[in-house]
C-alpha positions as CSV (number, residue, x, y, z in Angstrom):
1,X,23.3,-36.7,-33.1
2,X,26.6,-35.1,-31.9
3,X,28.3,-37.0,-28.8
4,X,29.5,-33.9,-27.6
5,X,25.9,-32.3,-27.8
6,X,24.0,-35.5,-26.8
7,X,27.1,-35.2,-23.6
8,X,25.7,-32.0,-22.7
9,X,22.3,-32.3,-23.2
10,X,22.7,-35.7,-20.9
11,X,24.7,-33.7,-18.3
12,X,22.5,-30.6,-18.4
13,X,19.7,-32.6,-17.3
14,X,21.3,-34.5,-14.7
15,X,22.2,-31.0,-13.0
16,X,18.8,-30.0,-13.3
17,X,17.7,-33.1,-11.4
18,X,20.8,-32.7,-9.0
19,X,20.1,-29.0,-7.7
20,X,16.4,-29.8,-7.1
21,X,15.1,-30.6,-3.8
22,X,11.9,-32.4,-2.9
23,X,10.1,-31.5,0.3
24,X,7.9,-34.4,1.7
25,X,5.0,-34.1,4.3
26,X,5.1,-37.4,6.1
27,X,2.4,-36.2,9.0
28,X,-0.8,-34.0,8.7
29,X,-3.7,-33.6,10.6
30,X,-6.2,-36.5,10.7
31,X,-9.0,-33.3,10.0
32,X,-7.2,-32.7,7.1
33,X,-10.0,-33.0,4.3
34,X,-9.2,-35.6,1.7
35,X,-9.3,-33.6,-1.7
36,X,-7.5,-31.0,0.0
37,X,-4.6,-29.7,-2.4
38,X,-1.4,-28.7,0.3
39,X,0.6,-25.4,-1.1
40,X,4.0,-24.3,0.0
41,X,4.4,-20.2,0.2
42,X,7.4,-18.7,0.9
43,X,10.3,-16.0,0.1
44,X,10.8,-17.6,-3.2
45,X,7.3,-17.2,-4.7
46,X,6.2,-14.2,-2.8
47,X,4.2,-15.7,-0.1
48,X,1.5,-16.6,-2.2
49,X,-0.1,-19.2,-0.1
50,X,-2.0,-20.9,-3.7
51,X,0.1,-20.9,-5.8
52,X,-0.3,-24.0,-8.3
53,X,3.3,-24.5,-9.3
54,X,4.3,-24.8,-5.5
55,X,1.4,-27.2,-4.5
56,X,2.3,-30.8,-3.3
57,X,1.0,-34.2,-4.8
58,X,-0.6,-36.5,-2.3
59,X,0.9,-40.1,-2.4
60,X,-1.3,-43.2,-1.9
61,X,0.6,-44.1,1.7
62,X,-1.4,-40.5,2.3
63,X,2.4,-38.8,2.5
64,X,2.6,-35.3,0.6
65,X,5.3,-34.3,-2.0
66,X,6.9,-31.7,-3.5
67,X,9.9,-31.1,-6.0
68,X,11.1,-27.3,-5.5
69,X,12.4,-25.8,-9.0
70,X,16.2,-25.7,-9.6
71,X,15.9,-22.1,-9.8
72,X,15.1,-21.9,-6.2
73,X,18.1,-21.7,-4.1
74,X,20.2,-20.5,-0.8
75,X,18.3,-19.6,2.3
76,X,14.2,-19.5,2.1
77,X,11.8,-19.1,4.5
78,X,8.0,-20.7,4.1
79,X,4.8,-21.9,5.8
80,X,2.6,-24.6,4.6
81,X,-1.0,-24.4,3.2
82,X,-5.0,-25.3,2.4
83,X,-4.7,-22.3,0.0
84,X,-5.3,-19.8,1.8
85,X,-3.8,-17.6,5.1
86,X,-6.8,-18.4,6.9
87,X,-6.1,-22.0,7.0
88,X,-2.3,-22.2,7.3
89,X,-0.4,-24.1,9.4
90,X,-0.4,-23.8,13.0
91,X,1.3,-25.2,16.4
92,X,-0.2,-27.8,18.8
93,X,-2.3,-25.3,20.7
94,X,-3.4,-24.0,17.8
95,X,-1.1,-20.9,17.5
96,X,0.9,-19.0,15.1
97,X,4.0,-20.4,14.2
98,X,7.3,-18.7,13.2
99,X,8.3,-19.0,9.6
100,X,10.1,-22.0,8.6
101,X,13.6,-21.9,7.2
102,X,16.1,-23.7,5.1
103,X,18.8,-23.5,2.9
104,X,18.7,-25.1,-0.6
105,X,22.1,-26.5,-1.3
106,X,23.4,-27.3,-5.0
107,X,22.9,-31.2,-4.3
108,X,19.6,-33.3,-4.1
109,X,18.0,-33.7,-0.8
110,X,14.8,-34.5,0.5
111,X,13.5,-32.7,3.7
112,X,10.9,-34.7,5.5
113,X,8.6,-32.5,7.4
114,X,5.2,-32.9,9.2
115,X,1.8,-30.2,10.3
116,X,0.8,-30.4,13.0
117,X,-2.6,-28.1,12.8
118,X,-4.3,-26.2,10.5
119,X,-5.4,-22.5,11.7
120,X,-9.2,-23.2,10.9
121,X,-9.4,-26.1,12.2
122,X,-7.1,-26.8,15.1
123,X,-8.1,-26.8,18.6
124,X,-6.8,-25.2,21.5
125,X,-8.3,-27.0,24.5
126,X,-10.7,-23.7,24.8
127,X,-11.9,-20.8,23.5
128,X,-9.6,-18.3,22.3
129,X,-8.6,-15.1,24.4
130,X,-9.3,-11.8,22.8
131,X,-6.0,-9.7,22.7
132,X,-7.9,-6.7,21.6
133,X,-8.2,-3.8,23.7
134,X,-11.9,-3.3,24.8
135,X,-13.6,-0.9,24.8
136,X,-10.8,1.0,22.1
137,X,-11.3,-1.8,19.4
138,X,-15.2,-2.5,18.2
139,X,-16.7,-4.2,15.2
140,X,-18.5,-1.6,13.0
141,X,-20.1,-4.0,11.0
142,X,-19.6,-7.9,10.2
143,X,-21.2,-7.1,6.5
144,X,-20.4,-3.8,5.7
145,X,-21.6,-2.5,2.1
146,X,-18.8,-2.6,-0.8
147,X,-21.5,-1.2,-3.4
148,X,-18.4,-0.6,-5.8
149,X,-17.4,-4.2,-5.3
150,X,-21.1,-6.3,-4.9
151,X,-19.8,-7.6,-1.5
152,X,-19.8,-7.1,1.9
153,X,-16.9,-7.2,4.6
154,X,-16.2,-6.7,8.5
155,X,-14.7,-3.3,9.4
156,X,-13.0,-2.7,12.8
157,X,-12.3,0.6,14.5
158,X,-9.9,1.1,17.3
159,X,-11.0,5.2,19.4
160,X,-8.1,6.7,21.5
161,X,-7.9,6.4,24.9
162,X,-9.3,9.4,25.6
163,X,-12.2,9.4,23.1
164,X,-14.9,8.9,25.5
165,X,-13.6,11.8,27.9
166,X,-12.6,14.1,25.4
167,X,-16.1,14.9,23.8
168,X,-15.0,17.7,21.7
169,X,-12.0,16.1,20.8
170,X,-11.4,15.3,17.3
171,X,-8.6,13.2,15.9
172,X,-6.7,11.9,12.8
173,X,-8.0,8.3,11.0
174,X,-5.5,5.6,9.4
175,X,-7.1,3.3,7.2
176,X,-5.3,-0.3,7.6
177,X,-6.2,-3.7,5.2
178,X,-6.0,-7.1,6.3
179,X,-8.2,-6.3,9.3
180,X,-8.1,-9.5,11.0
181,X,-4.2,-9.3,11.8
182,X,-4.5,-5.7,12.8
183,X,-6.2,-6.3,16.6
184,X,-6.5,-9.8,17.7
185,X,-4.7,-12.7,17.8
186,X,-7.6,-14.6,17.7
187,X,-9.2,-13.5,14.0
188,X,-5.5,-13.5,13.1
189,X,-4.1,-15.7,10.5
190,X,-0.6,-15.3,10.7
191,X,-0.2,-13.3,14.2
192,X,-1.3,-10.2,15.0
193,X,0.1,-5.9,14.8
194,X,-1.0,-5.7,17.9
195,X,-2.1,-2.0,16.5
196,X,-4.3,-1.5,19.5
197,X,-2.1,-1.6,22.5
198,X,0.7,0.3,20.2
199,X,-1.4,3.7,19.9
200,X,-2.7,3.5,23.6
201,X,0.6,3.1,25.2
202,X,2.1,5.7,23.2
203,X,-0.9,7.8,24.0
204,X,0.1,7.3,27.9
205,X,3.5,7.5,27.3
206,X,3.0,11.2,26.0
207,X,4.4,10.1,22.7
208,X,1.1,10.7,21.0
209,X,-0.7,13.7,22.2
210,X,-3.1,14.0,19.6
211,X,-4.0,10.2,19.0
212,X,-5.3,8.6,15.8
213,X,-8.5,6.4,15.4
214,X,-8.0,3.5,13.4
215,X,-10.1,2.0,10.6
216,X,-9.4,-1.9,9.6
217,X,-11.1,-3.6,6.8
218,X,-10.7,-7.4,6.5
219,X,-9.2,-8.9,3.6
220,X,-11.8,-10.7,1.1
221,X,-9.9,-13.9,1.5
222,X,-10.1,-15.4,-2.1
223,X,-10.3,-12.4,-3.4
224,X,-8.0,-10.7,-1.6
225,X,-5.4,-10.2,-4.6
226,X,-8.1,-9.3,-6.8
227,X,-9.1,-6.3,-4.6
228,X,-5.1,-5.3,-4.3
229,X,-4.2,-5.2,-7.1
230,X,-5.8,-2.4,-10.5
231,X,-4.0,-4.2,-12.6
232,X,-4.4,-8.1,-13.3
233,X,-1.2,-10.7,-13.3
234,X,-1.8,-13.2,-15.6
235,X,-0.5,-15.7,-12.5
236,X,-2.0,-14.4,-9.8
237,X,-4.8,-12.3,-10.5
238,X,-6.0,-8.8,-9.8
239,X,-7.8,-5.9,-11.4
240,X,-10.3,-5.0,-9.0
241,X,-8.1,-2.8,-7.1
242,X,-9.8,0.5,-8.5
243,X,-13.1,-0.5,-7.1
244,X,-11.3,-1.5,-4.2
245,X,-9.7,2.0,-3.3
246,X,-13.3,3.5,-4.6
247,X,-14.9,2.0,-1.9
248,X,-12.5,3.1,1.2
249,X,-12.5,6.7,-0.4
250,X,-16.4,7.4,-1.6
251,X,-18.0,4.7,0.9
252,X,-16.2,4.1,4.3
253,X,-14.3,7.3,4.9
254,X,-17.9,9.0,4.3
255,X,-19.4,7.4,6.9
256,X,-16.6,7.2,9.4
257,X,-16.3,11.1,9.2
258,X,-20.4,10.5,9.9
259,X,-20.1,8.1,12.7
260,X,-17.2,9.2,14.0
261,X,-15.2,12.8,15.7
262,X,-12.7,12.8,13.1
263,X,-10.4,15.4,11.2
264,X,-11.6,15.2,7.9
265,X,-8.7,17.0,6.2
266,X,-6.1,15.1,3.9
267,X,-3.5,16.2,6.1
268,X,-5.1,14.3,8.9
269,X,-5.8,11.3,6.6
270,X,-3.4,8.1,6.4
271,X,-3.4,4.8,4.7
272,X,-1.3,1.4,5.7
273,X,-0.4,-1.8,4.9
274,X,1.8,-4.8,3.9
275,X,2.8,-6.9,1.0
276,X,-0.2,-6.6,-1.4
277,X,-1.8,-3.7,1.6
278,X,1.7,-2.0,1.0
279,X,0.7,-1.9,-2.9
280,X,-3.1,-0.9,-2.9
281,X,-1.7,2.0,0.3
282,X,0.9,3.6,-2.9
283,X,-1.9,3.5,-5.3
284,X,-5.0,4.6,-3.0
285,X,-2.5,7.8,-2.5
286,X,-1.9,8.5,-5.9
287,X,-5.4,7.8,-7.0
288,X,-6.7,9.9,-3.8
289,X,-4.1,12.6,-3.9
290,X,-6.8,14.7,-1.7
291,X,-7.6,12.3,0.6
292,X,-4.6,11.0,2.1
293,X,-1.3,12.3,2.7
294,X,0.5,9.7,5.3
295,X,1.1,6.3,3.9
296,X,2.5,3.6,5.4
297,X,3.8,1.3,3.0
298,X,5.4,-2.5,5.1
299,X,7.2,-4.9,2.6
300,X,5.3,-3.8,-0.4
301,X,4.4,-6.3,-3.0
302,X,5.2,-4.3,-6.4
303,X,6.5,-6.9,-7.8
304,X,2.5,-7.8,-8.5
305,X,2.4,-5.2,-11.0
306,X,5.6,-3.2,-10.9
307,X,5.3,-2.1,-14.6
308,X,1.9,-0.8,-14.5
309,X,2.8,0.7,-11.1
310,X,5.4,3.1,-12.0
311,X,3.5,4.1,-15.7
312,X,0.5,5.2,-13.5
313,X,2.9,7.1,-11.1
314,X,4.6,9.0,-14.3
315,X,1.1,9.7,-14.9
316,X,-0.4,10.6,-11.5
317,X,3.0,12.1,-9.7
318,X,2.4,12.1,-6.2
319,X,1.1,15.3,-4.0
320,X,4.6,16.9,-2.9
321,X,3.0,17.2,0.8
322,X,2.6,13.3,1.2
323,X,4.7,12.1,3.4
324,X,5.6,8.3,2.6
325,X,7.6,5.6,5.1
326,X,8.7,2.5,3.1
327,X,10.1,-0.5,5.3
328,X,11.1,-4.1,4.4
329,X,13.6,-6.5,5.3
330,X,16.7,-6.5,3.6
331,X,16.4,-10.1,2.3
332,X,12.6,-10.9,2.0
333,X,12.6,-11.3,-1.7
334,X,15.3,-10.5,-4.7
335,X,12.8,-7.5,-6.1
336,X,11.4,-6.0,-2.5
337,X,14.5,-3.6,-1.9
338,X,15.2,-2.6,-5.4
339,X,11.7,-1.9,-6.4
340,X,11.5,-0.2,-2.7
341,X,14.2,2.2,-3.9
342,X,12.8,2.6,-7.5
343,X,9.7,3.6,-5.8
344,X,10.9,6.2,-3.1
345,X,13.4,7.7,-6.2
346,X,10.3,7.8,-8.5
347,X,8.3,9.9,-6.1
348,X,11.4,12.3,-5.8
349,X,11.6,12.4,-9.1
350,X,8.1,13.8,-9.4
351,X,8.5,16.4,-6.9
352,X,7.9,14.6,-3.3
353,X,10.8,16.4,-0.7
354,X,12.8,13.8,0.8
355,X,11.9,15.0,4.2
356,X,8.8,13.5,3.2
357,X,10.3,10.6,2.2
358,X,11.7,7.4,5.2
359,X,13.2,4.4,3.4
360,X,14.2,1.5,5.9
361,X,15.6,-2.0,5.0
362,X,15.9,-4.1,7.8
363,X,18.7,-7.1,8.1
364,X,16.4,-9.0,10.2
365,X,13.0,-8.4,8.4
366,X,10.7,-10.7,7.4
367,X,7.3,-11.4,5.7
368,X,5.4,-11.8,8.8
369,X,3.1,-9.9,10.7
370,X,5.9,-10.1,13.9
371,X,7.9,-7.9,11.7
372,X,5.2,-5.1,11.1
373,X,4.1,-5.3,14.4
374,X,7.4,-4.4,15.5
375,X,7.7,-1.5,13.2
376,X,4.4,-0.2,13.5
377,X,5.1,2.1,16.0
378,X,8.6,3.9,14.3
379,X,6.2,3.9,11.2
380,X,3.1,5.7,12.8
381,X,5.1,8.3,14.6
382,X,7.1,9.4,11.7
383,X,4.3,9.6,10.0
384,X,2.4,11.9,11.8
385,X,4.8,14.4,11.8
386,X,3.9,17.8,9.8
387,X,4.6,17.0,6.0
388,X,7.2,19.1,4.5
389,X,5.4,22.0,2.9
390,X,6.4,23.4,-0.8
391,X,5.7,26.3,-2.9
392,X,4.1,29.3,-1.0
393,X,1.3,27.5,1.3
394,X,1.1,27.7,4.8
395,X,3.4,26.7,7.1
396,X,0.7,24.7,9.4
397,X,-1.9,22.3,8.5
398,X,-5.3,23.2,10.0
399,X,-7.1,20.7,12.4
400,X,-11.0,21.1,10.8
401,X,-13.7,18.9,9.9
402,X,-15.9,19.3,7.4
403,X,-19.3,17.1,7.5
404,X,-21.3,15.7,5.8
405,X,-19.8,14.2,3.1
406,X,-20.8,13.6,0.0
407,X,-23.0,16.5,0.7
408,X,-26.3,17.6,-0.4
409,X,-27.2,21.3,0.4
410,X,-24.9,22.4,3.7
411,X,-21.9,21.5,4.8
412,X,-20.5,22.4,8.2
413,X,-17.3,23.7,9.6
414,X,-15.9,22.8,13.2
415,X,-12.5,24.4,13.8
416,X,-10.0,24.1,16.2
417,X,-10.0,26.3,19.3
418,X,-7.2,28.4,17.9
419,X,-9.0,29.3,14.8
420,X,-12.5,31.1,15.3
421,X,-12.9,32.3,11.6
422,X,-11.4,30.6,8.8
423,X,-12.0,31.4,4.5
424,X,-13.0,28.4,3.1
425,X,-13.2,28.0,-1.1
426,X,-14.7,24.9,-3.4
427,X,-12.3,24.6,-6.0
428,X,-13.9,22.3,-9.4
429,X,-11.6,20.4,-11.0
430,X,-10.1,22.6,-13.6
431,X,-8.3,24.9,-10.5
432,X,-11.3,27.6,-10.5
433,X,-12.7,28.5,-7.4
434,X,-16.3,28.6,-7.6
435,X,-17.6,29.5,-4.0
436,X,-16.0,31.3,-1.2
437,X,-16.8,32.4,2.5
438,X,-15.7,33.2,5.7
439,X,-17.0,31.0,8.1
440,X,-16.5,30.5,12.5
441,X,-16.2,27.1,14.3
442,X,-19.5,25.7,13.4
443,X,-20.6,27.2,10.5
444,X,-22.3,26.3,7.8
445,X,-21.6,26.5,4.3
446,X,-24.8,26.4,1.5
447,X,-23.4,24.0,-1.5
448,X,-27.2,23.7,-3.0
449,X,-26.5,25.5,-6.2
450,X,-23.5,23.8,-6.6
451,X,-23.5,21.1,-9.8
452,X,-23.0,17.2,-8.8
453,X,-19.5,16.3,-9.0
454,X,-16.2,16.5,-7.1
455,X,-14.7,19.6,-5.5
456,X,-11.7,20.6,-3.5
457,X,-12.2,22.2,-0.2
458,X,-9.7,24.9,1.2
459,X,-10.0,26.0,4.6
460,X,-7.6,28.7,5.4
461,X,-6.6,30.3,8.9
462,X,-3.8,32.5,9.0
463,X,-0.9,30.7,8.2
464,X,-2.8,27.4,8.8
465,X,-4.3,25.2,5.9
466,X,-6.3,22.4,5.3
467,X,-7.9,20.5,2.5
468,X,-10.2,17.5,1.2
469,X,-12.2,15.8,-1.3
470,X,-15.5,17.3,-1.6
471,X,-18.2,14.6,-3.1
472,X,-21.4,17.3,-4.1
473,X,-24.5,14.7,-4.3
């Protein structure tokens, strides 16, 4: 062989070896189980807390070890793992612990650290204290029916402060994933939004007049990237995320608007979350384009399926009165600002007004649920602001409900106080209206002869307007 080649080759290899740095566990807890596999997750493979190429190898002395690719380099942030958020690392007293940082220099080194609890398993000398606020934050159900999905999940639901003195009151709904980090720190796996005490105090503050209920479904744990994700990665997984979105539109918002005083319009409709809950939020809106128009997108994970992403959204362009709030850190990952922008240009592109449109990259953001609680608020606010109209519809969009939904034979009408009759049309899905009436606050509508199948529903009053997905059953 060629010396000079052979040279290369030889040196090559040693600088592979030189840049890499190995990260060794020297202490974990004695509950640790003992076919446990340990994962690192981090800013350099997306926070992906099982992700095989990252996971350590246990050494007989019981010590834990991992060799970090040369291609990972300069600052990082991480957390150690079971596999799983819900049993990451945690402090003494069994609490959330910041992320950890360090900078991977161009020389070898090994970084010796140790766990001190695991989230599932740690103790905390006594039982947890609820931070959620009672009685605004309940438990609708600890196995909820995901028909679409063959599973079942806990849903929360955090009321307005005034819901219980306000009878006639009906409010807005945001739909939020990840449920367990939404309300309390103790079902928390990573910290809490603190989502709770947020909306009341603005509520008493008299920056939210109106209020917004607040619907939180808990992630599927294993199959959490499955259900937030319609398209599969071949390293991660994914593809359920159309059944996923199914089931918040067709199966919970149905019977929230049943349980619930809620404003069943689109305009009064909104849809959050972060990281992979940042990605299904983009989709559910695109795919829902009648159900919600606020959508509150937190460090969004497109990098998951960024192709497929922006093919569907050439195919499905936005609604141009969906008003979109996109917020990240400035350095989480080398993709999360650039596809950020790629995604808020691509919806301008396809006709979304830029007034409905909030892009925010934050120099001190992170992946962490400290971060979103902090911009929660900014977030919700903006959001609720009046969508930027286009074309020749009304300038106002129209506080009604319209219940129940699906519906069978009648569907009825409630209005707000300034609107005592309001035209309301059933549009099929070819644009054609095919029933039309004027109604009063609390009127019902006959839908018998209508055929199965999905409708639009247009409830006009004056210059105010409001739509949503009608389900005929």
């Amino acid at each position: 062989m060629n010396r000079f080649l052979l040279s290369s080759m030889l040196t090559l290899s040693v600088g592979n070896v030189l840049a890499q740095t190995t990260f060794r566990l020297t202490t974990v807890p004695a509950s640790t189980p003992a076919r446990a596999t340990l994962y690192m997750a981090g800013s350099f493979n997306n926070w992906n807390p099982g992700n095989a190429p990252h996971a350590f190898t246990r050494a007989a002395d019981g010590t834990y070890q991992l060799i970090l690719p040369a291609s990972v380099t300069g600052s990082i942030e991480f957390k150690f793992t079971r596999g799983s958020w819900a049993n990451v690392e945690s402090d003494a007293q069994n609490n959330d612990i910041s992320n950890r940082q360090y900078t991977v220099g161009s020389g070898p080194a090994t970084v010796e650290l140790q766990v001190v609890n695991w989230k599932d398993m740690g103790t905390t000398g006594g039982s947890c204290q609820s931070t959620a606020l009672q009685p605004n934050v309940r438990v609708v159900s600890t196995a909820f029916q995901m028909p679409q999905l063959g599973r079942t999940r806990r849903i929360w639901v955090y009321l307005p402060n005034d819901y219980s003195t306000a009878p006639t009151k009906r409010y807005p709904v945001v739909y939020m994933h990840d449920g367990q980090n939404v309300f309390d720190n103790c079902t928390s796996f990573s910290g809490e939004w603190g989502v709770d005490e947020t909306l009341s105090q603005l509520q008493q503050q008299g920056l939210d007049a109106t209020g917004s209920i607040v619907v939180a479904v808990d992630n599927g744990g294993a199959d959490r990237l499955n259900e937030m994700s319609p398209w599969n990665n071949p390293q991660y997984g994914g593809g359920q995320g159309d059944q996923y979105v199914d089931f918040l539109a067709q199966t919970l918002k149905p019977y929230i608007d049943q349980q619930y005083r809620t404003l069943t319009g689109r305009e009064y409709t909104g849809i959050a979350g972060s990281s992979m809950g940042g990605l299904i939020s983009t989709y559910a809106a695109l795919k829902y384009p009648q159900v919600y128009s606020k959508v509150g997108v937190f460090s969004p994970a497109f990098w998951f399926a960024d192709k497929p992403l922006f093919q569907y959204l050439r195919q499905h362009p936005a609604n141009p009165a969906t008003r979109f709030y996109f917020v990240s850190g400035s350095t989480e990952s080398q993709t999360m600002v650039p596809l950020m922008q790629a995604m808020r240009d691509s919806l301008a592109a396809g006709g979304v007004p830029a007034a409905n449109l909030s892009f925010n990259a934050k120099a001190d953001g992170q992946h962490a649920e400290w971060f979103w609680k902090r911009e929660f608020s900014a977030a919700y606010q903006w959001l609720m602001q009046p969508a930027v109209m286009t074309g020749n519809r009304p300038g106002m969009a129209l506080a009604f409900s319209a219940y129940p939904n699906p519906a069978k034979d009648r569907l009825t009408l409630q209005l707000p106080i300034a609107a005592r009759e309001a035209r309301v049309e059933v549009v099929d899905p070819s644009g054609r209206v095919v029933l039309k009436e004027k109604l009063k606050a609390g009127g019902v509508l006959d839908v018998s002869q209508l055929t199965k199948g999905q409708y639009l529903l247009r409830v006009t009053a004056g210059r105010m307007q409001g739509t949503q997905a009608l389900v005929k059953e």
